[in-house]
C-alpha positions in Angstrom: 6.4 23.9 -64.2 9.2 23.9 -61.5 8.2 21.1 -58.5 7.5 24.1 -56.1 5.4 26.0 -57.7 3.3 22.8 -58.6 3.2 22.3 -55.3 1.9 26.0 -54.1 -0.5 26.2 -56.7 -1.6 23.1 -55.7 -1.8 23.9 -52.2 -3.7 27.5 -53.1 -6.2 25.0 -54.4 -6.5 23.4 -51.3 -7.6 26.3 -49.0 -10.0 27.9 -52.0 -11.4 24.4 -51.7 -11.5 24.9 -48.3 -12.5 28.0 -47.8 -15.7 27.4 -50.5 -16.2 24.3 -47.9 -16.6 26.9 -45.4 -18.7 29.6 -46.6 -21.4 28.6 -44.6 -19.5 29.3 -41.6 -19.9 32.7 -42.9 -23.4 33.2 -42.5 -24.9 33.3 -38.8 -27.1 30.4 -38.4 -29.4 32.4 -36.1 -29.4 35.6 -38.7 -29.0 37.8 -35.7 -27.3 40.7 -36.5 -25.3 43.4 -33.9 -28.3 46.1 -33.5 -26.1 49.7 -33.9 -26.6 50.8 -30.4 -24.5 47.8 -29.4 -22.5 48.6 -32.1 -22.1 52.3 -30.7 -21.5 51.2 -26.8 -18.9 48.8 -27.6 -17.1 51.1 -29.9 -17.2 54.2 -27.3 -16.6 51.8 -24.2 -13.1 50.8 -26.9 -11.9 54.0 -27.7 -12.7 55.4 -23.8 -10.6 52.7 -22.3 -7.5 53.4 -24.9 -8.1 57.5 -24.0 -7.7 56.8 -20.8 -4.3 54.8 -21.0 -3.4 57.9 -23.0 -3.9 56.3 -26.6 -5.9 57.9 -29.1 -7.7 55.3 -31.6 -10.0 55.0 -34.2 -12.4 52.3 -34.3 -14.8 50.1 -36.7 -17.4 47.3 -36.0 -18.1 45.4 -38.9 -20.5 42.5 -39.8 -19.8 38.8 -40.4 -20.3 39.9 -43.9 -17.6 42.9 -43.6 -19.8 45.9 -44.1 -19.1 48.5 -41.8 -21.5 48.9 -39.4 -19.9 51.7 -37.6 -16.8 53.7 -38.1 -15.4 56.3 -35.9 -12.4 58.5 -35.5 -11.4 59.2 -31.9 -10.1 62.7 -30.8 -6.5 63.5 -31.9 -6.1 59.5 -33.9 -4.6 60.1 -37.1 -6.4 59.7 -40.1 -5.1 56.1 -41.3 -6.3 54.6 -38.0 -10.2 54.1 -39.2 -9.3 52.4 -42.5 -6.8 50.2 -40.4 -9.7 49.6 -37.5 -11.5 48.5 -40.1 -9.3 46.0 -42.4 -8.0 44.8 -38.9 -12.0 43.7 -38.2 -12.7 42.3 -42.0 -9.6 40.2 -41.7 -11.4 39.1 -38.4 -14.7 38.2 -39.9 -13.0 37.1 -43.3 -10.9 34.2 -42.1 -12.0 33.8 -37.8 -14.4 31.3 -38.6 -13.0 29.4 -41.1 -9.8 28.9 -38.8 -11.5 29.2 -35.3 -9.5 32.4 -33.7 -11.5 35.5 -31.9 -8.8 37.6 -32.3 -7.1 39.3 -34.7 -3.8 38.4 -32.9 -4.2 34.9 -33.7 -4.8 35.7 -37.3 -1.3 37.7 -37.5 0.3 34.4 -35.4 -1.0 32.5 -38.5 0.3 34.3 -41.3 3.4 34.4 -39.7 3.7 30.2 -39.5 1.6 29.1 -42.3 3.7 28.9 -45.8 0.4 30.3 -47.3 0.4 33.3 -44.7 1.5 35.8 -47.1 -1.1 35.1 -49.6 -3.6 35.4 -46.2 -2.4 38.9 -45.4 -2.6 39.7 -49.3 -6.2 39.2 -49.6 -8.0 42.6 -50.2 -9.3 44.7 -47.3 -7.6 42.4 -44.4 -4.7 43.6 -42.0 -3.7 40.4 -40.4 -2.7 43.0 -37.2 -3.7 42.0 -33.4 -6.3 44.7 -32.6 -9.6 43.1 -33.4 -12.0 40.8 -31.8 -15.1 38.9 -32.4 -18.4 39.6 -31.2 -20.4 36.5 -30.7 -23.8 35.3 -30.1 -25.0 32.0 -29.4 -21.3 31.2 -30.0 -21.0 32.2 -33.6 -19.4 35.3 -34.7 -21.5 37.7 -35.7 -19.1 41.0 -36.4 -16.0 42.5 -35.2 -14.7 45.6 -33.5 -11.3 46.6 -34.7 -9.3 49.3 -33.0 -6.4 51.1 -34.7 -3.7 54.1 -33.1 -2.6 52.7 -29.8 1.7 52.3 -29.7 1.1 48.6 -30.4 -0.9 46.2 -31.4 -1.8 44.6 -28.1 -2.8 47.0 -26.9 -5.4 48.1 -29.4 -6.7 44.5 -29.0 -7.1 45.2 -25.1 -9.0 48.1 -25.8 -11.1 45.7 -28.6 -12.0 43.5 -25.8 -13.0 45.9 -23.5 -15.8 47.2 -26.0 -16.6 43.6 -26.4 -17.0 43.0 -22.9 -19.4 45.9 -22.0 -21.9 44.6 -25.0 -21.9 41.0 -24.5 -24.3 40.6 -22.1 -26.7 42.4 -23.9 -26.0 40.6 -27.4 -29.2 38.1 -27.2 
């Protein structure tokens, strides 16, 4: 076994250990979970605010354990937009907590500069793509609204916050 591949192996190891180390982190300690109206009004406030910047998007709010809470296709998105919505949330909720980002942005900015960040972005179901964001409660995350269709990611993520924002004071 060549000297680098003892060494990635070994670091895989690592952040499995890690990751394992963190599972709690996975589970909200107040086992509230995002009631689907909320669900709803931060997904229609999301795909209103990209409609009227002249995007057209699909979105998907999933929980801290990645099942879909709510899926939907805007007017005129194209079809891959929901599964991307989606995988851009789960990658949110998959890996958020265990490195401490909100945003899905911060989990593409990671793949990019960690040596492991391929293997990241390989994991099933995840888009490491900026167009997510947290919801939180108590200061935990507790699922994700993911937004897919608008000409860049940035901007989906804007629209992602937006939703976000018009639930937040209601998530208690």
């Amino acid at each position: 076994m060549n000297k680098r591949y003892g060494f990635s192996v070994a670091l895989a190891a690592v952040f499995a250990i890690l990751a394992q180390g963190n599972a709690s982190a996975q589970v909200a300690p107040s086992n509230y979970s995002l009631p689907l109206s909320l669900a709803m009004k931060a997904a229609t406030t999301a795909i209103t605010t990209c409609a009227g910047q002249g995007n057209r998007i699909s979105v998907a709010v999933v929980d801290l354990s990645g099942v879909v809470l709510l899926s939907a296709k805007g007017a005129g998105s194209s079809i891959s937009t929901t599964g991307t919505a989606e995988r851009k949330a789960y990658g949110l909720v998959a890996f958020g907590p265990i490195f401490g980002f909100d945003a899905s942005s911060a989990f593409a900015d990671l793949v990019l500069k960690n040596p492991l960040g391929p293997q990241l972005a390989a994991t099933p179901g995840v888009a490491a793509l900026p167009g997510a964001v947290a919801i939180k409660f108590g200061g935990q995350t507790i699922a994700a609204l993911g937004v897919s269709g608008s000409p860049g990611g940035d901007k989906d993520e804007a629209c992602a916050k937006a939703g976000v924002a018009s639930i937040q004071g209601d998530v208690r």
